[in-house]
C-alpha positions in Angstrom: -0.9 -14.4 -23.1 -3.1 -12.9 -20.5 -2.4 -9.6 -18.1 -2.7 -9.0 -14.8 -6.0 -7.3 -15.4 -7.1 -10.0 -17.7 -6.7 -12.1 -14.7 -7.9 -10.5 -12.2 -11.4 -9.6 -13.8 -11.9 -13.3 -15.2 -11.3 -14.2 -10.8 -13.1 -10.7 -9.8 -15.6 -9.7 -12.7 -17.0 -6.5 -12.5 -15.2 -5.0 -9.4 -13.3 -1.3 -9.1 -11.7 -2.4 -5.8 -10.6 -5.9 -3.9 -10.9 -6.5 -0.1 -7.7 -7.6 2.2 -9.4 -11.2 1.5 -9.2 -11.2 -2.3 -5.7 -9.3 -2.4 -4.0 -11.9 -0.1 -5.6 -14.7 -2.5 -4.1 -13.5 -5.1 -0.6 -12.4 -4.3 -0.1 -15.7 -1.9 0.3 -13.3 1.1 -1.5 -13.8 4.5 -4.2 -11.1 5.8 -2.5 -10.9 8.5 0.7 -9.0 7.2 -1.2 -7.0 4.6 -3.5 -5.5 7.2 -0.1 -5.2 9.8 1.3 -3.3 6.7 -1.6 -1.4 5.8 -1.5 0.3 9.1 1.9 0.9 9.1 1.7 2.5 6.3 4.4 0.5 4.8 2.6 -1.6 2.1 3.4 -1.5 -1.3 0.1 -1.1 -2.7 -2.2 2.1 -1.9 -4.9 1.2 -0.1 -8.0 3.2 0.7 -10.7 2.8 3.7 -14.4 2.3 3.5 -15.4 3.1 7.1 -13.5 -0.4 8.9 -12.9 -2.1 5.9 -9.6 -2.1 3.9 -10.0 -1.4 0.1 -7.4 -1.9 -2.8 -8.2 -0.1 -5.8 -7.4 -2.7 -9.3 -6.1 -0.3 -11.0 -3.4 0.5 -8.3 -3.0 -3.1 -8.0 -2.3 -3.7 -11.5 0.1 -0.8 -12.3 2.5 -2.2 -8.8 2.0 -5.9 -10.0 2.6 -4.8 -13.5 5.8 -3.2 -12.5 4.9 -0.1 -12.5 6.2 2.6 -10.1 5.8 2.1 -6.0 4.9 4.8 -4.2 8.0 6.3 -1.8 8.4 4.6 1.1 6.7 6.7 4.2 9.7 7.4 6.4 8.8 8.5 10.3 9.9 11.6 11.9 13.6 10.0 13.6 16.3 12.1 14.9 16.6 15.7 13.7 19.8 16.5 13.1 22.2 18.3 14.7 22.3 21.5 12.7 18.5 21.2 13.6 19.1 20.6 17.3 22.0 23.9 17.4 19.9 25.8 16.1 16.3 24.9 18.2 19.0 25.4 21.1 20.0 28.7 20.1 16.8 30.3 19.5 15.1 29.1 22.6 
């Protein structure tokens, strides 16, 4: 039985990182919503920049495919809360 790595070198030989392109290929997900996602920084998989171009490192995409732990989803700033707000309020 063959790994995800296994895989992935016998499609990609000899590559460190895969493009948007290649990615999308092989997870059956458009460009479209990986770049959206990328940008948002909401994609599961890290990616990394090379001046306009989008960048996935194998490694990285092995260890999520794999199973292996996500990184924590980035959570905007929101709504302080009210303590927060009191206290802003109170000191000026």
């Amino acid at each position: 039985m063959s790994t995800t790595l296994d895989i992935i070198r016998a499609q990609y030989p000899n590559r460190i990182t895969l493009s948007v392109e290649e990615l999308a290929q092989l997870i059956n997900v458009s460009t479209g919503r990986i770049r959206k996602a990328v940008c948002a920084g909401r994609f599961f998989i890290p990616a990394r920049r090379n001046g306009n171009r989008i960048m996935f490192p194998v490694a990285a995409v092995v260890a999520v495919l794999d199973g292996g732990a996500l990184p924590p989803p980035k959570r905007g700033p929101g709504r302080p809360p009210n303590a927060v707000k009191m206290r802003q309020e109170r000191n000026g």
